[in-house]
Each structure stands twice: as structure tokens, then as C-alpha cells.
Backbone as a ProteinNet text record, in pm:
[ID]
protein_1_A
[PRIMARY]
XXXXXXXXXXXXXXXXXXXXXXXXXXXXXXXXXXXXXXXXXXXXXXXXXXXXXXXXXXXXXXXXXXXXXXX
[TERTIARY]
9736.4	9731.4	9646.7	9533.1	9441.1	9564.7	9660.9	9649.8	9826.6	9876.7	9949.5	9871.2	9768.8	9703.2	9613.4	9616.8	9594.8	9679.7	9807.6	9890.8	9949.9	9950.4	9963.7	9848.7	9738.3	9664.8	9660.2	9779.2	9727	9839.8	9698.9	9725.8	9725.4	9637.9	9631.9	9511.3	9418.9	9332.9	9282.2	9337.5	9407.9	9544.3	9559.7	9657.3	9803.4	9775.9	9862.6	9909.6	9836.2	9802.4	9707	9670.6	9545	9471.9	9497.5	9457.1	9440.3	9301.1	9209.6	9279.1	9361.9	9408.9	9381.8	9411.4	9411.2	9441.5	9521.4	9556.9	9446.6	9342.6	9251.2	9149.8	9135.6	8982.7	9063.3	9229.1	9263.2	9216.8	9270.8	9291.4	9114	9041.5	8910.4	8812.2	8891.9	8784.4	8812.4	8959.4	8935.2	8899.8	8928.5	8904.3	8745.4	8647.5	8545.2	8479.6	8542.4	8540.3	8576.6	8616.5	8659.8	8561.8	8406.1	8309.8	8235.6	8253.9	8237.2	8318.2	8474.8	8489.1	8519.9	8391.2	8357.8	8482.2	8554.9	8623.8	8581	8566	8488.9	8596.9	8577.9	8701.5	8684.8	8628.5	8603	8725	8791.1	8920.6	9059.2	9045.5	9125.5	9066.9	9090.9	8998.1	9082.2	9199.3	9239.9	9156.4	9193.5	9090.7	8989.4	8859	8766.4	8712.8	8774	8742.2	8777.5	8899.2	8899.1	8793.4	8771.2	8673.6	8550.3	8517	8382	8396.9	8505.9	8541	8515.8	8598.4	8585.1	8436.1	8354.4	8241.9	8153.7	8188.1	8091.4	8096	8175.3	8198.8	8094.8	8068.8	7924.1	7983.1	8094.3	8167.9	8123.1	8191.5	8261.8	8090.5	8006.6	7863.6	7785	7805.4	7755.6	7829.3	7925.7	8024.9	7941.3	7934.2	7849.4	7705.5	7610.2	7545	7492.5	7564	7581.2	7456.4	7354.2	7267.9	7358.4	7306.9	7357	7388.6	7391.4	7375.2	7381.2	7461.2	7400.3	7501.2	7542	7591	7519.7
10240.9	10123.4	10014	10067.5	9956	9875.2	9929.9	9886.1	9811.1	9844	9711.1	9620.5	9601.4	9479.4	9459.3	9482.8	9423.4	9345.2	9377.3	9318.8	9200.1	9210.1	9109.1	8994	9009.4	8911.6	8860	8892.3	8786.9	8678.9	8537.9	8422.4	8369.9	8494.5	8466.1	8411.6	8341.1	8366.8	8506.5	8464.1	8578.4	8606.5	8738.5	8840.9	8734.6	8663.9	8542.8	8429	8432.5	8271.9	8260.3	8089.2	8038.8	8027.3	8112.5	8080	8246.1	8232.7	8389.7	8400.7	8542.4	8525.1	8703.4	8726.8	8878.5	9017.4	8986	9078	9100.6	8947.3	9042.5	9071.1	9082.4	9127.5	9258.8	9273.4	9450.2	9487	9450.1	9535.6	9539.2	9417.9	9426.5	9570.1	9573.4	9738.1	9806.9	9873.9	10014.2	9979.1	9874.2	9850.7	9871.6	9811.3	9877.2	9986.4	10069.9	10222.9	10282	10245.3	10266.5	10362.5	10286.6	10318.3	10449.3	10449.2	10587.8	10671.2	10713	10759.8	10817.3	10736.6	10747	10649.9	10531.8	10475.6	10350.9	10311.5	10219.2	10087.8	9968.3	9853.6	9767.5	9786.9	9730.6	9774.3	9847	9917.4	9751.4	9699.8	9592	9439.2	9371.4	9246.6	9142.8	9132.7	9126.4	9126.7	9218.1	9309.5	9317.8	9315.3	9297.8	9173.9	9055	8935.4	8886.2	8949.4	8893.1	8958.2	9102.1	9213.3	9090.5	9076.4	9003.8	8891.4	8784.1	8629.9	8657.1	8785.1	8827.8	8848.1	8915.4	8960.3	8860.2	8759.9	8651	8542.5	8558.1	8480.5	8574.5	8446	8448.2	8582	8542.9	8585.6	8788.2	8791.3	8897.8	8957.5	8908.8	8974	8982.8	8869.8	8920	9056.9	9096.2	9185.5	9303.3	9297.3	9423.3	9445.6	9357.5	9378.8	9427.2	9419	9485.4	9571.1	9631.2	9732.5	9825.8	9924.9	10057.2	10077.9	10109.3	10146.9	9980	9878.2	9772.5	9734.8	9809.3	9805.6	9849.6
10117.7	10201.3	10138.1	10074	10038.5	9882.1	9829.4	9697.6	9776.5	9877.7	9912.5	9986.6	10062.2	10122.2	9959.7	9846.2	9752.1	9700.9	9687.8	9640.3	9753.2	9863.5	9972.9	9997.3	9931.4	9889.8	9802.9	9682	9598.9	9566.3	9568.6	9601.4	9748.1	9814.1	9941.5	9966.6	10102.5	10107.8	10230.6	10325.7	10391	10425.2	10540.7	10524.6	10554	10636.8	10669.1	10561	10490.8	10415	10423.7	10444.7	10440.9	10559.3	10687.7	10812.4	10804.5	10905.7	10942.1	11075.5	11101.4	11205.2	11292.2	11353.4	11401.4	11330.7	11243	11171	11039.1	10978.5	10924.6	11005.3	11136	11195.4	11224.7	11237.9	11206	11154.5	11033.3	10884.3	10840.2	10875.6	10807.9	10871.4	11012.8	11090.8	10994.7	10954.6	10898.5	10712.3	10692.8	10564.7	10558.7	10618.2	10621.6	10604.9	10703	10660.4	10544.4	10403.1	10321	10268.5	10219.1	10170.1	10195.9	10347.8	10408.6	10373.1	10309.8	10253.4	10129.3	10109.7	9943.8	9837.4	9885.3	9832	9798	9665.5	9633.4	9650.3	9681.6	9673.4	9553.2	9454.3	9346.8	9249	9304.1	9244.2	9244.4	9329.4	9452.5	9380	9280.5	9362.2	9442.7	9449	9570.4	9718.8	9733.5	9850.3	9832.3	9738.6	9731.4	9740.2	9718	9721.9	9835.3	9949.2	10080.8	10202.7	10133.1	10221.2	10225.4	10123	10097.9	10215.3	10131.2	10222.2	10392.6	10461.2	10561.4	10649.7	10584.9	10582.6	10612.5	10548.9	10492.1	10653.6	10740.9	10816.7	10930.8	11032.7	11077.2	11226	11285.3	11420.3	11360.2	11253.2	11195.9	11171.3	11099.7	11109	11212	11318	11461	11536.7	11487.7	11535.4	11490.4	11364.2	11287.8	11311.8	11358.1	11421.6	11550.8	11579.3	11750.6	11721.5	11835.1	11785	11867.4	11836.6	11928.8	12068.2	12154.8	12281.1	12324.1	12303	12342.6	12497	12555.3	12641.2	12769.1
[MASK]
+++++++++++++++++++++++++++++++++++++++++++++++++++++++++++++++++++++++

């Protein structure tokens, strides 16, 4: 999965085009999880360069911050 959303990014900026839309705050949850299983994305730069772009946005790091139990 990771090495076709590699290839579907490139020349992309995201999964759509040039507009951030629902489908990468999908794809960006389990893409996340990658690392946890021991899968490095440096394999991708494709995908490594949109994981990052993704990341980098402020919504998407308040998301990841959440503390624990914050409910």
C-alpha cells in the first residue's frame, strides 16, 4: 500500500492534487503507524515528503497531541 500512495504522489502535492482533502487525514492515520511497525518511509520519497508536508500542518499536530485520557 505504501509503494502505490508513493507512486500516486508523484507530482502530487497531495492524494487529490493540490488541495488537502479527507482522504489524506485517511491515509495520513494509518500511514503513521508505519514506524510502529518497524517500517521505515524513507524507502517512499514520494510519501515521505507528503507524510512530512502532512505533519507539518498545525490542525493535524494538534490532533497528535491530544494528551491521553483527554476526554
Amino acid at each position: 500500500m505504501l509503494g502505490v500512495l508513493d507512486t500516486r504522489l508523484a507530482g502530487r502535492e497531495y492524494l487529490v492534487g493540490d488541495k488537502f482533502t479527507i482522504a489524506d487525514i485517511n491515509a495520513f492515520a494509518w500511514v503513521s503507524a508505519a514506524p510502529y511497525s518497524g517500517i521505515q518511509l524513507d524507502e517512499w520519497s514520494n510519501l515521505k515528503a507528503w507524510f512530512d508536508r502532512v505533519g507539518a500542518r498545525p490542525a493535524i499536530q494538534a490532533g497528535q497531541n491530544i494528551p491521553p485520557n483527554a476526554w
